[in-house]
C-alpha positions as CSV (number, residue, x, y, z in Angstrom):
1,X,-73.7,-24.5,11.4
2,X,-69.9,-23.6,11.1
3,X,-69.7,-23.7,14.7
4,X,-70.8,-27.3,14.8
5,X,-67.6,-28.5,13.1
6,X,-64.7,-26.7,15.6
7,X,-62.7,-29.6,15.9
8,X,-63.0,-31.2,19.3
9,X,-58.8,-31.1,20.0
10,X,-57.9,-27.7,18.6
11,X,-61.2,-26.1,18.9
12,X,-60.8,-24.4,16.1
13,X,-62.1,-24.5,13.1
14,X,-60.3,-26.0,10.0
15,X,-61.0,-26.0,6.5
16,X,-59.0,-27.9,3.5
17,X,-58.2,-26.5,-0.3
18,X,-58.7,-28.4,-3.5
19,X,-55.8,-27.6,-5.8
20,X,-57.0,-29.4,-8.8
21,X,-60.5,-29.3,-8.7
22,X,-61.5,-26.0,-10.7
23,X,-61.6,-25.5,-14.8
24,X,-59.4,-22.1,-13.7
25,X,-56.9,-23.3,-11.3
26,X,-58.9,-21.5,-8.0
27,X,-58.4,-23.0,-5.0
28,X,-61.8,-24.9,-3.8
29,X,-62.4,-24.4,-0.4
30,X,-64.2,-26.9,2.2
31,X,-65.6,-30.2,2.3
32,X,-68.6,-29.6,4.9
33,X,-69.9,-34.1,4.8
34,X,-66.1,-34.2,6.5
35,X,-66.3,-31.0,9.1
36,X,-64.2,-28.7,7.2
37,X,-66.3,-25.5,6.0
38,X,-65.8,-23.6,2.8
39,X,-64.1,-20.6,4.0
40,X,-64.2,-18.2,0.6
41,X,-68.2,-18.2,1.4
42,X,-68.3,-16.5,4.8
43,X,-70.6,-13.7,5.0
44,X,-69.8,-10.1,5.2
45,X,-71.7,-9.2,8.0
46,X,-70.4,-8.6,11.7
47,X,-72.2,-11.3,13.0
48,X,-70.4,-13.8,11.2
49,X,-66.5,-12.0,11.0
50,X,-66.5,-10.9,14.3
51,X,-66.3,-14.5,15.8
52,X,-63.4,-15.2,14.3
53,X,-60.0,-14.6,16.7
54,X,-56.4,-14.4,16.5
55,X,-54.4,-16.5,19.3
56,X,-53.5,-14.5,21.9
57,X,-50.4,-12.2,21.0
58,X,-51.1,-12.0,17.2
59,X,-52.9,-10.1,15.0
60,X,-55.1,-11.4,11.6
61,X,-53.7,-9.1,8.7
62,X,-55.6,-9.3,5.2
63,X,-54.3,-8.1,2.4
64,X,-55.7,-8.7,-1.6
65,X,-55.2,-7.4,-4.5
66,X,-57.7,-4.1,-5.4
67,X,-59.9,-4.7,-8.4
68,X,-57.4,-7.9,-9.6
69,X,-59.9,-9.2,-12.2
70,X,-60.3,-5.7,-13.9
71,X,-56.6,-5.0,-13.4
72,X,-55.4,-7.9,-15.4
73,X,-58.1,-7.3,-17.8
74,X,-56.7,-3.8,-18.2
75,X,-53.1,-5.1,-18.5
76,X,-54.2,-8.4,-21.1
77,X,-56.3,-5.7,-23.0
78,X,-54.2,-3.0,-23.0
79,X,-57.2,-0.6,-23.1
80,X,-56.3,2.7,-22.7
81,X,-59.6,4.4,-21.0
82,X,-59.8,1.2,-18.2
83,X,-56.0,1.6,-17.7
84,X,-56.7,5.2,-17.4
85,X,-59.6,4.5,-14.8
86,X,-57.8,2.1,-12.5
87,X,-55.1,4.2,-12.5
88,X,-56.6,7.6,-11.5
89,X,-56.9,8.1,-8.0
90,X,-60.0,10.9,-8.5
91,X,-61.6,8.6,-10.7
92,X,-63.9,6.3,-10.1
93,X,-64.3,3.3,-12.9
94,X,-68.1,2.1,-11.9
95,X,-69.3,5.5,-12.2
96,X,-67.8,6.4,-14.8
97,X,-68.9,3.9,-17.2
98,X,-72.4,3.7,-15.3
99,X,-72.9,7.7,-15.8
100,X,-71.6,6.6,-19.8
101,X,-74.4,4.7,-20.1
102,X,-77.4,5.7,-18.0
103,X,-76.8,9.2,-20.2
104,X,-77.1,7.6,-23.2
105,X,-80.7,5.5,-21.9
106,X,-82.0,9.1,-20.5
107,X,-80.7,10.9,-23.5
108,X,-79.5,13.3,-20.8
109,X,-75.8,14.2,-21.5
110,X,-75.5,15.6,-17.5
111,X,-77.9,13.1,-16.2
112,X,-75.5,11.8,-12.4
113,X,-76.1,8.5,-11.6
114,X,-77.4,7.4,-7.8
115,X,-75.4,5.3,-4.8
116,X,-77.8,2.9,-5.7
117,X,-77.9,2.6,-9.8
118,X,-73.5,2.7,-9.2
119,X,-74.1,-0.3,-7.0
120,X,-76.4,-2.4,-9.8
121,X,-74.2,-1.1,-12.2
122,X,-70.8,-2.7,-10.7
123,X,-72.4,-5.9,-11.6
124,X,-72.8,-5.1,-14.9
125,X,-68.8,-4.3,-15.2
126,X,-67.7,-7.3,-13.4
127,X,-69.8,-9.2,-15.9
128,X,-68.1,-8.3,-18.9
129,X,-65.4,-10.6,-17.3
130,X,-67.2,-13.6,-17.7
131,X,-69.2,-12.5,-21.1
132,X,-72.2,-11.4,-19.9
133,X,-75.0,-11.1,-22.6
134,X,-77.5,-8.3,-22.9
135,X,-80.1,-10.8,-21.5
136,X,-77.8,-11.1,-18.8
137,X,-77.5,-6.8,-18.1
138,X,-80.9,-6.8,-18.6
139,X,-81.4,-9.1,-15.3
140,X,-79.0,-7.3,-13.4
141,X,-80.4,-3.8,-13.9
142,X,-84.2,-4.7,-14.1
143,X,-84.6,-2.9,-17.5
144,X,-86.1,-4.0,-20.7
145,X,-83.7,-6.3,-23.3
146,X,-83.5,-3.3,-26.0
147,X,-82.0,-0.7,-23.3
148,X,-79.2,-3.6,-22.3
149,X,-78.5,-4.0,-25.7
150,X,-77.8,-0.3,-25.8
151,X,-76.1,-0.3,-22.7
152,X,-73.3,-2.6,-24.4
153,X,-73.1,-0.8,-27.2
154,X,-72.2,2.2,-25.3
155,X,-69.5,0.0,-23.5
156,X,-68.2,-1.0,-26.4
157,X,-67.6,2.5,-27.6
158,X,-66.1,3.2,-24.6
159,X,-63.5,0.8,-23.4
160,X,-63.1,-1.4,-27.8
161,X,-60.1,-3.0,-26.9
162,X,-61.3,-4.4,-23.4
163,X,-63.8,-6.2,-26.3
164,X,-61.4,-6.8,-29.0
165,X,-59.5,-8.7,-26.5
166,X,-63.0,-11.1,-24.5
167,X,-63.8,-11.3,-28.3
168,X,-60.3,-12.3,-29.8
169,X,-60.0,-15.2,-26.8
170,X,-63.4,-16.6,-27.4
171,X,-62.8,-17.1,-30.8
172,X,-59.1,-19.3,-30.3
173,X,-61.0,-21.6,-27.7
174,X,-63.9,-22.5,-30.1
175,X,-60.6,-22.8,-32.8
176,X,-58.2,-24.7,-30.7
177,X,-59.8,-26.0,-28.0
178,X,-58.1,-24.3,-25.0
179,X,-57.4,-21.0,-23.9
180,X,-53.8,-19.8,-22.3
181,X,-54.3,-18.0,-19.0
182,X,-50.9,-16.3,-19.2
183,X,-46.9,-16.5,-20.6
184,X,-45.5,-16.4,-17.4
185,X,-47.4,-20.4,-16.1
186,X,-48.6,-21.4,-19.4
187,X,-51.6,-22.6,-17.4
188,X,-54.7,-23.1,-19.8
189,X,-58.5,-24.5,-19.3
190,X,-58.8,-26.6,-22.0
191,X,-62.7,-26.9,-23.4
192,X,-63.4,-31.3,-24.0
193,X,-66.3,-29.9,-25.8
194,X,-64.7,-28.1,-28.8
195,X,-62.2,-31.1,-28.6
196,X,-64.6,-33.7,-29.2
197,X,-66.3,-31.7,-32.4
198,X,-62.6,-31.9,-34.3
199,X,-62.8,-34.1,-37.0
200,X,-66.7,-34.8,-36.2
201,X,-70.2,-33.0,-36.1
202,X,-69.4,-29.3,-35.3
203,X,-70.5,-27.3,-32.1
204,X,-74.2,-26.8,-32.2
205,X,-75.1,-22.9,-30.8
206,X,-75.8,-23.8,-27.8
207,X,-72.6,-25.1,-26.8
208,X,-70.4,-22.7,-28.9
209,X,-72.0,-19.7,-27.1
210,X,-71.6,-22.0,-23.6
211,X,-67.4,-22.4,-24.5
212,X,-67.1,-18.5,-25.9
213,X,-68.5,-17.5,-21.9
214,X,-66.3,-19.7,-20.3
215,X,-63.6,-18.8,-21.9
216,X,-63.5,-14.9,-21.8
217,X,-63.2,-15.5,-18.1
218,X,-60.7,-18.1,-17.7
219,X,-57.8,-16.2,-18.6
220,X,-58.9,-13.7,-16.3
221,X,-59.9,-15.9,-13.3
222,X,-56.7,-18.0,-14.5
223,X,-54.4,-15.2,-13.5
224,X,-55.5,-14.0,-10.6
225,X,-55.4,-18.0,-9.6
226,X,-51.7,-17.9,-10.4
227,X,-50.9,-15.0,-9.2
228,X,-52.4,-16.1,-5.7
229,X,-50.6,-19.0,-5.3
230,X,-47.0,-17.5,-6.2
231,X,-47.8,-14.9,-3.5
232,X,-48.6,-17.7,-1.0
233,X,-45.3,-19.3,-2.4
234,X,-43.2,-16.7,-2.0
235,X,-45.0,-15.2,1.7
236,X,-44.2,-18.6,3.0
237,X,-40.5,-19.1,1.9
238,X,-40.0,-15.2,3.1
239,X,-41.6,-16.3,6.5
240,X,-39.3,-19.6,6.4
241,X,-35.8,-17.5,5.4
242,X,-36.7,-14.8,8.1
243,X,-38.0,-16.8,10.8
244,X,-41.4,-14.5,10.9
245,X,-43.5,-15.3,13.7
246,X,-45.9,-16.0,10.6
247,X,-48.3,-18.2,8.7
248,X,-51.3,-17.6,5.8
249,X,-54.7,-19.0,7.0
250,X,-56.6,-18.5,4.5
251,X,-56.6,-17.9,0.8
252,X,-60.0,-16.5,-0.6
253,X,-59.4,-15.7,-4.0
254,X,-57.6,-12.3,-4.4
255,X,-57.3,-12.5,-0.7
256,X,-54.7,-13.8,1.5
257,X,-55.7,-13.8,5.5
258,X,-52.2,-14.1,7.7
259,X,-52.0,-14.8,11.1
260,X,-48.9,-12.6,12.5
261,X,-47.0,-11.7,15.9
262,X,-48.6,-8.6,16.9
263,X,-45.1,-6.9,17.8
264,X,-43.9,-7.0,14.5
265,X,-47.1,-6.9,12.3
266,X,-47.0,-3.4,11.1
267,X,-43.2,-3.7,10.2
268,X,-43.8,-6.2,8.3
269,X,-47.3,-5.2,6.7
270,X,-45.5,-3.0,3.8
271,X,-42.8,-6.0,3.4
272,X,-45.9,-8.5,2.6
273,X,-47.3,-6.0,0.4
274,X,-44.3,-5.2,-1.6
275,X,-43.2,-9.2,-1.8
276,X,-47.2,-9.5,-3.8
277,X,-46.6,-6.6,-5.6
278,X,-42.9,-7.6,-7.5
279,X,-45.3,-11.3,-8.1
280,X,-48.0,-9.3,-9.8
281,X,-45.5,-7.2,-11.9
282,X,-44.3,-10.3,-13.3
283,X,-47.7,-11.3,-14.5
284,X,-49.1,-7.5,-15.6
């Protein structure tokens, strides 16, 4: 159905970005009643990429950020065995802490872990982001409620202060109200919920487990939402300053998708990088 809305001057197909519109700051993509498709949900598969064209005489570069969410959960954290991980080249962070815990739920100290338990298992990492329960683990790896519960256990021996920390902010949003993303914005996601109990009936369980959830991701998801748009910022005015034969499409969350002249794309691919890189060391 995307190729029912190419717009009938351009032929192209354009979408639109909500800046305000998300608890975190994200960019919202699309607004399909009005033509304009959400272009952060586009499928990974051939079939759906391969459509998609640069003009004649430029190239489409991408270029994100590897692993943001873990990487600023690393640097807010300050956790020494997931700095450790994402910084070790012959390391690999999913199996890793997927062989931790599958040895412990064999009782199999050697036990290696398959392509396929790795790939349910990222899941589980990427959950601790946004405070995934053992119910939750439970779902994702198809095993009985008292194994997840040891599966975060063992994750808890292995990477505390990545738990200290998702712990630590959950507790100041159901005290204050709000959580602060970063020092560098000062953006926050502030929680009416917790608000409205101040002074009145207290959170019932229900919606203090709802807020605590929420908020060991916002910080995270907050970040990276920054971060993103300083890069676009900065891309752009570097484009502007340089005259670049240059513009960013798209943004899909740690993502930036640039349309470039192909003559000077790979000159100006580790330029791009770098000018991200020196914005993310100002947040990390």
């Amino acid at each position: 159905n995307i190729l029912k809305m190419r717009h009938p001057v351009t032929g192209g197909i354009h979408t639109i970005y909500k800046q305000c519109s998300t608890s975190t700051g994200r960019f919202a993509s699309g607004d399909t009643k009005n033509g304009h498709p959400n272009m952060a949900q586009i499928p990974r598969e051939n079939q759906y990429r391969i459509p998609f064209k640069a003009r004649p005489g430029y190239k489409i570069m991408t270029i994100d950020f590897t692993g943001c969410e873990l990487t600023i959960l690393a640097s807010e954290s300050k956790d020494r065995k997931l700095i450790s991980l994402l910084m070790d080249e012959d390391k690999d962070l999913h199996t890793y802490l997927a062989n931790a815990c599958w040895r412990v739920l064999k009782n199999d100290p050697d036990y290696e872990i398959t392509p396929a338990e790795r790939t349910a298992f990222k899941g589980v990492n990427f959950g601790m982001v946004y405070g995934a329960t053992p119910m939750r683990i439970a779902s994702l790896l198809n095993i009985p409620l008292e194994q997840a519960k040891q599966i975060e256990e063992t994750l808890r021996m292995e990477i505390p202060q990545v738990f200290n920390y998702l712990d630590s902010v959950s507790q100041k949003a159901v005290k204050n109200g709000y959580v602060v993303f970063n020092n560098r914005t000062n953006s926050r996601r502030w929680f009416k919920e917790v608000l409205s109990s101040f002074g009145g009936e207290p959170l019932d369980r229900t919606s203090r487990g709802n807020v605590e959830r929420a908020a060991k991701n916002a910080p995270i998801q907050g970040t990276n939402a920054d971060m993103m748009k300083e890069c676009m910022v900065k891309l752009h005015a570097y484009f502007d300053k340089k005259d670049i034969d240059a513009h960013i499409l798209l943004q899909v969350y740690d993502e930036l998708v640039i349309e470039i002249n192909e003559k000077i794309a790979y000159k100006e691919a580790p330029i791009i990088q770098d000018i991200m890189n020196d914005v993310a060391d100002q947040y990390l």
